[in-house]
N, C-alpha and C positions, 0 to 999 in steps of 0.2 A: 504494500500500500504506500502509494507516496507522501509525502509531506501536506503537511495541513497549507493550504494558502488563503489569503483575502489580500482585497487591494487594499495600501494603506489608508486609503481615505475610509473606507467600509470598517476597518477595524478599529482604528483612531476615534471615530464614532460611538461604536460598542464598547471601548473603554472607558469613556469620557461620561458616555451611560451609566451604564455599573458604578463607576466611581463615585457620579453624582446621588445616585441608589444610596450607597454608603454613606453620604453627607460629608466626602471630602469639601473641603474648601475649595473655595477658587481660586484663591492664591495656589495653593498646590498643585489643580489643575489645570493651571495655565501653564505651571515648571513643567509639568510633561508634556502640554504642547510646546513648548519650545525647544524641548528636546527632540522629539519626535519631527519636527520641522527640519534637522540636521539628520535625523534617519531619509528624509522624504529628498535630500538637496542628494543623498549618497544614492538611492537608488534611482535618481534622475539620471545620475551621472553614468551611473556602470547600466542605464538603458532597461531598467528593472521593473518589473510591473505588478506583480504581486510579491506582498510579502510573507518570508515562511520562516522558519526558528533558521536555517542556513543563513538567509539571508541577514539574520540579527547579528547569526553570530559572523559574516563577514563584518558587517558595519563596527561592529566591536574590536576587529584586529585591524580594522583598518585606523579608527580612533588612537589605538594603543600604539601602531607602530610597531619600532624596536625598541620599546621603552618595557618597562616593567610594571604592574598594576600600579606598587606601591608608591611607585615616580610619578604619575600622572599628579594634575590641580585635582582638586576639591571638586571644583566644576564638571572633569571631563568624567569622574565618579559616575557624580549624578548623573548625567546623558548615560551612559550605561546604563545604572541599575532602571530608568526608565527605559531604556531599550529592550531589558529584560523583563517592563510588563509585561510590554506588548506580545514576547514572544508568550510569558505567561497566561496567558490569557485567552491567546490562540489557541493553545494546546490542550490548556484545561479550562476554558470559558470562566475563569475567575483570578483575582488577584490576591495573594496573600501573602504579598511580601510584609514583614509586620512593621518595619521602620517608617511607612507609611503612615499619617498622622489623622486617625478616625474620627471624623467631633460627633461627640454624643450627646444629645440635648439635652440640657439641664431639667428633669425630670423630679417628680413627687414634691412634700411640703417643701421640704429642703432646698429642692433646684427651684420653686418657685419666688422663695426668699432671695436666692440668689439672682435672678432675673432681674428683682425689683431691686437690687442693688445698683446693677448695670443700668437700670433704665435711670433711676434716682442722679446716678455719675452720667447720664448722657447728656441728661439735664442741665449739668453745667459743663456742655460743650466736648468732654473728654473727645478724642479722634478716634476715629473707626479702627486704629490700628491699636490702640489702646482698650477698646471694647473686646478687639481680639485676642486679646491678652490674657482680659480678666477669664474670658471664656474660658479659656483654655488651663486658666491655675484651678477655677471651678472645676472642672471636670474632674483633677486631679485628687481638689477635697473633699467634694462630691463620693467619689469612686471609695475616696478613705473612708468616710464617715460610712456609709452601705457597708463596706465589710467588717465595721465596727456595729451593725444594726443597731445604728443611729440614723433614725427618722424624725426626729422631731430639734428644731435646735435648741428648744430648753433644757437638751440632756448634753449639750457640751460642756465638758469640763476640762476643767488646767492641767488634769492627768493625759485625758485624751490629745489637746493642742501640745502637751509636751510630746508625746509620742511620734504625734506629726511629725515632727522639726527633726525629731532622732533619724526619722525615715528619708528625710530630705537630706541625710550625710552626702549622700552620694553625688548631689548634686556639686553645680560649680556653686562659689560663693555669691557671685551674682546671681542665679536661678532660685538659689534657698532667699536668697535677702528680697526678691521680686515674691515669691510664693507667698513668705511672712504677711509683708506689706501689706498684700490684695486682701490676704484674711483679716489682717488686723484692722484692716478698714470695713471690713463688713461686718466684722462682728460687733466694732464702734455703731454701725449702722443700726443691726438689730437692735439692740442696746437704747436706741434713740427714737427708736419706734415704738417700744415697748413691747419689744417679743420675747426678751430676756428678760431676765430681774436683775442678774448683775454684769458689769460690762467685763465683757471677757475678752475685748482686746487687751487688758491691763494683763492677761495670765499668758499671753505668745509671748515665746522665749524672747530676746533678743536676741540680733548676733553681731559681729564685730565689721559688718563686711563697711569699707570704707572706698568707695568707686577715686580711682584715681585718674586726676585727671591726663589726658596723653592729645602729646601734640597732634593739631589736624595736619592731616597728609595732605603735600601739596606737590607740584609740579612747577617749573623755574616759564618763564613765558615761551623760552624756545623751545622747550619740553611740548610744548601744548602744540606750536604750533607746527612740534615735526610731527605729531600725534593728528594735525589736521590733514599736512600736505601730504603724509602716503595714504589716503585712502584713495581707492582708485574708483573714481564716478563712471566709469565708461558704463557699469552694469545697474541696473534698476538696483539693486542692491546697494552700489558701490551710493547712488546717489542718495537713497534713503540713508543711510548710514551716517553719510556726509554731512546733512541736515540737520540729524540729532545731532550727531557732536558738537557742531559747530550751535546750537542753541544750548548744551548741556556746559558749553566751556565760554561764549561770549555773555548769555546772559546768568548763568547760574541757577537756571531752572534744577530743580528735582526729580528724578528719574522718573517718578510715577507720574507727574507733570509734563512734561516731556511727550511719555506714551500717551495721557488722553488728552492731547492738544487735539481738538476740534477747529472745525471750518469756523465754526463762528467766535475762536479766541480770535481770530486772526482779521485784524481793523483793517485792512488795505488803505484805505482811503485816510487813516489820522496815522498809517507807519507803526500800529501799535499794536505790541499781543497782550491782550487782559484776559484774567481768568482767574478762579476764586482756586486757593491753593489747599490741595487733597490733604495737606497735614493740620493747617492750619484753618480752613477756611476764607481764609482773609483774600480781600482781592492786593492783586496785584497788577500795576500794568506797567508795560515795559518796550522799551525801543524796538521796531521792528528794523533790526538792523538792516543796508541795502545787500551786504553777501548774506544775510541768512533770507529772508525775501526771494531772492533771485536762487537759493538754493531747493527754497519748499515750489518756487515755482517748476524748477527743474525738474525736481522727484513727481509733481504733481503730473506734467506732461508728458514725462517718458519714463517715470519708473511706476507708480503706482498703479496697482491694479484697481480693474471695475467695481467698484462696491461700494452698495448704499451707506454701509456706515459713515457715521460722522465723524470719527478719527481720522486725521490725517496721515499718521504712520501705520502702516500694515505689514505683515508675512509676505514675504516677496512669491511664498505657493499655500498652496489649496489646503485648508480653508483660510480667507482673508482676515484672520482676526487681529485684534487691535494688539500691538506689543505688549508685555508688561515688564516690570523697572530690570527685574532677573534676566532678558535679553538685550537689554540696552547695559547693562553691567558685562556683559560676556561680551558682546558690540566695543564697546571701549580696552576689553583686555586684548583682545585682538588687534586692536592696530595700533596700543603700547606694544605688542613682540614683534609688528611688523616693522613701528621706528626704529625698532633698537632700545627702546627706552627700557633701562630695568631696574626693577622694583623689588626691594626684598619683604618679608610679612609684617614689618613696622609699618612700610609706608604702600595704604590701602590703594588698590588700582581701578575706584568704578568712579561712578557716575559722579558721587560726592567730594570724589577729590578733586576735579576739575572744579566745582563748587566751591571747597577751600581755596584751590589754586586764583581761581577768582578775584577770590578775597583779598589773597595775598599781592596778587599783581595790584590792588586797588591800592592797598595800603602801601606798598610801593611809592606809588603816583603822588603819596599825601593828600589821597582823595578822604574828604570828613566820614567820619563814623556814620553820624546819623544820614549821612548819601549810601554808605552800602550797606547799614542796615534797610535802605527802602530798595537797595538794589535784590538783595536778597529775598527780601520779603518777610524781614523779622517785628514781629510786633513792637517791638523798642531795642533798641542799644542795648541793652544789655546783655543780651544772644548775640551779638557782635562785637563786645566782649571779647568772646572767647579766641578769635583770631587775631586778638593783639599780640599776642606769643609768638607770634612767625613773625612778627616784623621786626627781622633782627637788627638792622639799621638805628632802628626808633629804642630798643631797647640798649642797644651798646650808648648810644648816649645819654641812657639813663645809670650805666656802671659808675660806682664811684673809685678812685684810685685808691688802691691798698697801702695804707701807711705805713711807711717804712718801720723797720724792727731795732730798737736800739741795739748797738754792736753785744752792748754788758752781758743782754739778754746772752747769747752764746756761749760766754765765760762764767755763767755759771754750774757751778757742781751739781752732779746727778746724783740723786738722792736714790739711796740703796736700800 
């Protein structure tokens, strides 16, 4: 019997299905389509028309090269083990790889208190990536408190949240000190509501974790700009690319900003891109530079394909859907290796650091704070802030000179 086959789009589909069945997120399902968009570019190439587990497993050695698993990025990882849904899936009509990340709805008295936490925190504005957050530490508590059959939250106790905290050893210190937090604000919450009798944020352990702060990764101006001149625009590809970048490194847009740029951010007629920003909300509006202009024009007449969406950026193949920030992050790591530029794991290589770099070129210039704080898009100066540390210039003239050391000081005896 031969091999199992479907065409990728047909299979891609039944995945995306299934997946969504399961109440994967879309952020997650979007990292496999954009993986799967590099299975779709490889068997374009090698003239291939349905896909079968041979076929995965070519696109996998062709990835790898002559390199060795444990030599690959982070990134190139991932595109595999999503390569190995699909073959998973094919073969046995279902996916169980487990590192896949399930969200389970916050269910019974418990998961409903929890809901009315999130909803209470939406209230004042918190970001949808932040909603996704708490979800996600619920689930975790959620899942504890059930195998402690605890249903009700009047039966938490300082025994049981100690317990908790013991089980989150394992975690990094940042994961355990974020889990703490989310609880100890809801259980403030209950508390406040009068669901509790006594406030049992006061009984979560503490812990010591102390976030340090670390300089933003930046890029020198000619950095950037050999980061702009090799992309090569001849290909529908080459020109969408080109676009992004050059919007992600002249204006300091946000990768996820970037991806849902619509027709209608785009002012033609006042030179202006306005648009309320995904993190913040906030509008923003900002020069429609004449090379970035002339470049969405470019992509729009010869690179983009047909489709009603109202995103500007798209899949250069089938299905047309909108980018998300995790391909425009792998978009910029790609033509850092094709400058030559290299980057070691201190200094980060996506979207954001052309953002910092930004910065830095600004503060360079002696361009004022409160100008790049509105170039950025920060609610106040004080999140711009944070990029006064790279301007090493401005800070050498704030060194003071080290006072010389009396000679005497040397002639004295060392005490035994």
């Amino acid at each position: 019997m031969g091999e199992k086959q479907k065409t990728l789009d047909v299979l891609t589909f039944e995945v995306i299905s299934y997946l969504q069945k399961l109440s994967y997120s879309s952020s997650r399902i979007s990292q496999y389509r954009s993986a799967w968009q590099r299975v779709a570019a490889f068997m374009k190439e090698n003239d291939l028309q349905f896909y079968t587990a041979s076929v995965g497993e070519a696109f996998i050695y062709h990835l790898i090269g002559n390199r060795r698993y444990d030599d690959l990025e982070r990134w190139e990882k991932g595109i595999i083990q999503c390569a190995n849904v699909l073959t998973e899936f094919l073969e046995t009509g279902a996916v169980k790889f487990r590192r896949c990340q399930k969200f389970r709805e916050l269910q019974g008295a418990v998961g409903q208190t929890m809901q009315n936490y999130i909803a209470y925190r939406k209230s004042y504005g918190i970001s949808r990536e932040t909603v996704e957050e708490y979800k996600h530490r619920f689930q975790n508590f959620l899942s504890y408190l059930e195998d402690n059959d605890i249903r009700d939250v009047r039966l938490i106790s300082q025994q049981l949240l100690m317990n908790y905290a013991n089980q989150l050893g394992f975690c990094t210190p940042y994961v355990r000190h974020r889990n703490l937090s989310v609880i100890k604000g809801y259980l403030r919450y209950l508390y406040d509501q009068g669901l509790i009798e006594t406030d049992c944020s006061r009984m979560v352990p503490k812990d010591k974790f102390v976030k340090q702060p670390k300089l933003p990764s930046t890029y020198t101006k000619e950095e950037v700009e050999a980061l702009i001149t090799c992309i090569d625009r001849s290909s529908p590809k080459g020109k969408r690319d080109y676009a992004m970048v050059l919007i992600t490194a002249r204006l300091g847009l946000r990768a996820t900003d970037v991806c849902c740029l619509t027709f209608e951010n785009i002012r033609w007629e006042q030179s202006l891109i306005v648009l309320n920003q995904q993190k913040t909300g906030e509008r923003i509006d900002l020069p429609l530079l004449s090379e970035i202009g002339e470049a969405i024009i470019d992509y729009l007449k010869y690179g983009r394909p047909e489709s009603k969406l109202p995103y500007i950026f798209l899949h250069v193949t089938s299905p047309y859907d909108r980018l998300n920030r995790s391909t425009l992050h792998s978009i910029i790591c790609l033509y850092l290796r094709k400058a030559g530029i290299k980057f070691k794991e201190e200094r980060k290589h996506g979207p954001h650091a052309l953002r910092h770099s930004l910065a830095g070129i600004l503060l360079e210039k002696k361009t004022p704070l409160p100008i790049i704080s509105e170039v950025l898009g920060h609610k106040n100066t004080e999140s711009t802030r944070y990029y006064l540390r790279i301007d090493m210039n401005s800070l050498r003239q704030c060194a003071l000179e080290v006072p010389p050391v009396n000679t005497s000081f040397y002639g004295r005896s060392v005490i035994k």
